[in-house]
Residue, then its C-alpha position, 0 to 999 in steps of 0.5 A: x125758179x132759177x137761182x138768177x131769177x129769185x136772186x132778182x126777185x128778192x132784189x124788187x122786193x128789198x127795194x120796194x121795200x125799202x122805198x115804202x119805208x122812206x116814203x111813209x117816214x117822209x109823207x109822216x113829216x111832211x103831213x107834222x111838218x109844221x109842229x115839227x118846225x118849231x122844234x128846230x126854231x128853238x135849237x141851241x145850236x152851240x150844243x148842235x156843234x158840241x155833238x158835232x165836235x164830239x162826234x167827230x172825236x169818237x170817230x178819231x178815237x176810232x181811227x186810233x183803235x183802227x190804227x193800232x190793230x193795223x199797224x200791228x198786222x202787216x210787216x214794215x207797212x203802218x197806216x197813215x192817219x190821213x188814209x184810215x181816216x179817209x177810208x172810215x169817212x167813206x165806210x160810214x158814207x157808203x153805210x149812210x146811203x147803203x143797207x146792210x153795212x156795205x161801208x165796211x167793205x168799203x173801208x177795206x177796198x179804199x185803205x187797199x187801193x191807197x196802199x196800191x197806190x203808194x207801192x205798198x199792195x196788201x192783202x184784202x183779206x187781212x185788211x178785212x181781217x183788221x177792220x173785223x177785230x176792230x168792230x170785235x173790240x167796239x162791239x164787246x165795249x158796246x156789250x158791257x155799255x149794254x149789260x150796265x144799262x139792261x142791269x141798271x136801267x129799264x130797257x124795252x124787252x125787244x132792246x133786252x133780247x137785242x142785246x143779249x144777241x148782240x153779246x151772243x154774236x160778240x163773243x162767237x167772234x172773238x171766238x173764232x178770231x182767237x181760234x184763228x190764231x191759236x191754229x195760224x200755223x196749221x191754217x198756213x200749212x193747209x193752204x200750202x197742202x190744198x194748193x198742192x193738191x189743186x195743182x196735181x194731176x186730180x180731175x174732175x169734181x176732185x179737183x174743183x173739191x180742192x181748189x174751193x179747199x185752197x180758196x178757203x184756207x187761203x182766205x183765213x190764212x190771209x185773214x189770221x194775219x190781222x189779228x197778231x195784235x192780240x198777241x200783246x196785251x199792252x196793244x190790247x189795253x190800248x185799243x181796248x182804252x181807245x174804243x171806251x173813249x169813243x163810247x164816252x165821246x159818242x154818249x157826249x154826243x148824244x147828251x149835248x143834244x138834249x141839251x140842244x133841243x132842251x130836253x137835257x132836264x127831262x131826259x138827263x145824263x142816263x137818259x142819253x145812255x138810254x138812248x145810245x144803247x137802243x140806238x146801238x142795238x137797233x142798228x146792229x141789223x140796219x134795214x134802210x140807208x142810215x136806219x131812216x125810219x129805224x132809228x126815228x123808232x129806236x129814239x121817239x119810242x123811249x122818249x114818249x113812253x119812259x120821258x113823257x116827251x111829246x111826240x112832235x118834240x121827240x120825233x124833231x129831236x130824233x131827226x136833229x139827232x140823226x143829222x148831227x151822227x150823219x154830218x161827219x160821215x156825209x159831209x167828210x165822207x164825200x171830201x174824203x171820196x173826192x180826195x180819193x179821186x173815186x165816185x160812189x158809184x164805183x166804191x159802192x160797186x168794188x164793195x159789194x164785189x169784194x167777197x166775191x172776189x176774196x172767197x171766189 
């Protein structure tokens, strides 16, 4: 088989695959809706809009720690509020609707082209390069949440693997991020050299060794220059305090809906720190749009098994959960995507090509 044919192959599979998923999760509620229903007959839905309102402030928060790193990162240019919180609004839609956190790129792609727009073009390279170093920093206080919680609480054994992979995976970044800017200057200079040799007078597979050299340290050039905000430790604690307040907002979120579906006595405050850690961790590999499926096991599971939940309350609590973290990306993602005069069609399809396009 080509590499064009099982590249298509692997495509069928992924999306029958992901169709199966969201169809059985859809005929299971479909088959319990009416023991489902009157879950959400009960909701108190002033503390559906405090999640909601707390959710909206985690992801400012996140948009503060975004800013900090951005405006730190490119020579007299700084972000406005209004275009990093558009170009979030719209990550976190693509990611809803796409697998695989696709939304990320398209943070870089939306925040690229407004900055094209306003004469002010920049690197793709080092736009990715801020928006990594700011999921380095959400996922390190993420690990400590994870620690605190493996520490102090009962987690599954699957949620105790999964987070030691996802602290493993934290701090190789960080690794490479500090390594990036310790040798910034020898990255630079081996951009110059390979683009030097590239364009001399080799030929043949020597020279197409030297361009893909160029490419490569022209990429991390590029992208080194996204982590000069770790330079400064006062911007560090900054961010560092910006993205604790978001966990807190995003914990908040969570506790006031067990308030809404009135499971707040029975799950109470560390229950929702359960349940944001497993979240978390399931999610950290996404398997279907907005983790359909994936998330319903991350929350009822627990629910059941540590809570005694019933399954019917779990699963409807599962579901107004995801709804109420999904609202702001979805709702706001498509104003934002429409602010931007973009479809998603065209977003989705700029993003998956980015890559390419930066690695070449």
């Amino acid at each position: 088989m080509t590499e064009g044919g099982a590249k298509k192959a692997l495509k069928f599979i992924w999306r029958h695959w992901l169709k199966a998923v969201l169809a059985g999760v859809a005929v299971y509620i479909a088959l319990h809706i009416h023991e489902i229903a009157p879950v959400f007959a009960r909701v108190a839905w002033f503390w559906v809009l405090m999640a909601v309102l707390a959710n909206f402030s985690s992801i400012m928060l996140k948009v503060s720690s975004w800013k900090i790193i951005f405006d730190n990162s490119f020579k007299g240019v700084r972000g406005r509020w209004t275009d990093l919180t558009s170009s979030l609004m719209i990550g976190f839609l693509v990611n809803a609707l796409v697998p695989a956190r696709v939304g990320e790129l398209a943070r870089a792609y939306v925040i690229s082209r407004r900055q094209t727009l306003r004469d002010k073009p920049l690197s793709r390279s080092t736009v990715i390069g801020t928006i990594v170093l700011e999921r380095v920093f959400d996922g390190a206080v993420m690990g400590m949440i994870v620690v605190y919680g493996v520490v102090h609480m009962d987690l599954p054994g699957w949620a105790d693997k999964g987070a030691i992979v996802i602290l493993l995976f934290c701090l190789l970044i960080a690794g490479l991020l500090v390594l990036l800017e310790a040798k910034r200057d020898r990255i630079r200079a081996g951009a110059e050299a390979a683009r030097a040799a590239a364009n001399s007078e080799y030929a043949g597979p020597l020279a197409r060794r030297q361009q893909y050299r160029m490419r490569l340290h022209g990429v991390l050039a590029r992208f080194s220059e996204g982590q000069q905000t770790l330079r400064s430790p006062i911007r560090v604690a900054g961010i560092l305090l910006t993205t604790s307040a978001s966990w807190i907002s995003q914990l908040m979120a969570v506790y006031f809906s067990l308030y809404a579906f009135h499971l707040e006595n029975s799950v109470g405050f560390f229950g929702a720190l359960l349940l944001l850690i497993l979240i978390n961790v399931a999610g950290a590999l996404p398997a279907t749009p907005g983790n359909v499926g994936v998330f319903q096991l991350a929350t009822v599971i627990p629910l059941m098994l540590t809570y005694g939940i019933s399954e019917h309350n779990a699963l409807g609590f599962s579901i107004g959960l995801q709804a109420i973290e999904g609202s702001i990306g979805l709702g706001v993602g498509s104003a934002c995507l429409f602010r931007e005069h973009l479809s998603f069609k065209e977003v989705k399809k700029e993003s998956i090509s980015l890559e390419e396009q930066e690695i070449g």
